[in-house]
C-alpha positions in Angstrom: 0.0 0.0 0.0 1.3 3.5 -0.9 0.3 7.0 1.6 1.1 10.3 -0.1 1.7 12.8 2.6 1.8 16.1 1.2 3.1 19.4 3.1 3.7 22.9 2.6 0.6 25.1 1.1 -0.7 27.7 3.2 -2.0 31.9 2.7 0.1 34.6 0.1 -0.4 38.1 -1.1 -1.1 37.8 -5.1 2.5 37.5 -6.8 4.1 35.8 -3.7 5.2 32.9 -3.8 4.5 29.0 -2.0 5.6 25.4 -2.2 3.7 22.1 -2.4 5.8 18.5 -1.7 4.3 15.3 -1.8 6.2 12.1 -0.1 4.8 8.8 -1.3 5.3 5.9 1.5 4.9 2.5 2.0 5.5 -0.3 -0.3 7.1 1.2 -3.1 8.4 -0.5 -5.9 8.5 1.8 -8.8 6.7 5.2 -9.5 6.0 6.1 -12.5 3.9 9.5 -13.0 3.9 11.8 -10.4 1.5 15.2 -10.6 -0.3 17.8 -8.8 -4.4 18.7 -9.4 -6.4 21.1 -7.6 -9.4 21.6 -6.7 -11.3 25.0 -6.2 -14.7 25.5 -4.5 -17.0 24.4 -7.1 -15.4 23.6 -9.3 -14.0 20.2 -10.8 -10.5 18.7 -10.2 -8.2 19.8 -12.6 -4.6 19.0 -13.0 -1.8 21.5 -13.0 1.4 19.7 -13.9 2.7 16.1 -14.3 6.0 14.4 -14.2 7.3 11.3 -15.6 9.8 9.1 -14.3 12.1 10.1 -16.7 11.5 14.2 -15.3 9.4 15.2 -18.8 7.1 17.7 -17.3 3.7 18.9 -18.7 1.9 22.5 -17.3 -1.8 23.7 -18.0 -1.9 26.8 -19.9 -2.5 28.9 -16.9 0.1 27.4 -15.3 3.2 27.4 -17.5 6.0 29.8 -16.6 4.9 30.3 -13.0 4.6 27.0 -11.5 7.6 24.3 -11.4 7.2 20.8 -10.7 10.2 18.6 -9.6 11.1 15.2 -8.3 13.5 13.4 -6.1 13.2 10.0 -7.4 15.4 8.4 -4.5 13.1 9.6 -1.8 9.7 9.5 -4.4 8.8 13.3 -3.6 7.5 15.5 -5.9 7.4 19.1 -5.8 5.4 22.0 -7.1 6.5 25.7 -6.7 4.4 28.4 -7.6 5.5 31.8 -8.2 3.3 34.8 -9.4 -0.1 33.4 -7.6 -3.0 34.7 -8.3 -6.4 34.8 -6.5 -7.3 32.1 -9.2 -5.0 29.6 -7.9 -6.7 29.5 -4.9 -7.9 25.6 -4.0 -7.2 22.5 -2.7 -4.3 21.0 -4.3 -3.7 17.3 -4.4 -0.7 15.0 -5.2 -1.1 12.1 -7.6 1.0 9.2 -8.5 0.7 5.9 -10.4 2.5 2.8 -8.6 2.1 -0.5 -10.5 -0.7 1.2 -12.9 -2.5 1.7 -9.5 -3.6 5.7 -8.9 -3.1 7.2 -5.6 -4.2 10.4 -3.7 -2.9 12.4 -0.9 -5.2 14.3 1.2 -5.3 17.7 0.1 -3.7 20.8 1.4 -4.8 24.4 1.1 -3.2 27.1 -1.0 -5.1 30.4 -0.5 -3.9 33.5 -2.5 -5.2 37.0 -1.6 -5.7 39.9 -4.0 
């Protein structure tokens, strides 16, 4: 079985900056994709960057040039700093990652940016 404990989130002024990390634990044998979604209040899950296990990245449009994902293979974290926030990045973002074609979640943390 696989946890993914995330950390980090928390309240910035629009154009600060905060950072997102995402251990996975347990069992692990080999992770593949690794990625961060988020969630804002009524709205649907949407994701905002993935990373392979090979460190290809892929952004949203909205996120592209601000945000930064990143990996530590050896201790199966993944990263996500966001520069530039803006109100609209405000939600609830969640880690992701596929272990043995089986899809995981964290729990959610809170990213609140204020105009």
């Amino acid at each position: 079985q696989v946890q993914l404990v995330e950390s980090g989130g928390g309240s910035v002024q629009a154009g600060g900056s905060l950072n997102v990390s995402c251990e996975a634990v347990g069992s692990i044998l080999s992770i593949n994709v690794m990625a961060w979604y988020r969630q804002a209040a009524g709205k649907q899950r949407e994701l905002v960057a993935f990373i392979s296990a090979g460190g290809s990245t892929k952004y949203v449009n909205s996120t592209e040039g601000r945000f930064t994902i990143s990996r530590d293979s050896a201790k199966n974290t993944v990263y996500l700093r966001m520069n530039s926030l803006k109100p609209e990045d405000t939600a609830v973002y969640y880690c992701n990652a596929v272990h043995l074609l089986k899809n995981y979640w964290g729990q959610g943390i809170q990213v609140t940016i204020s105009s």
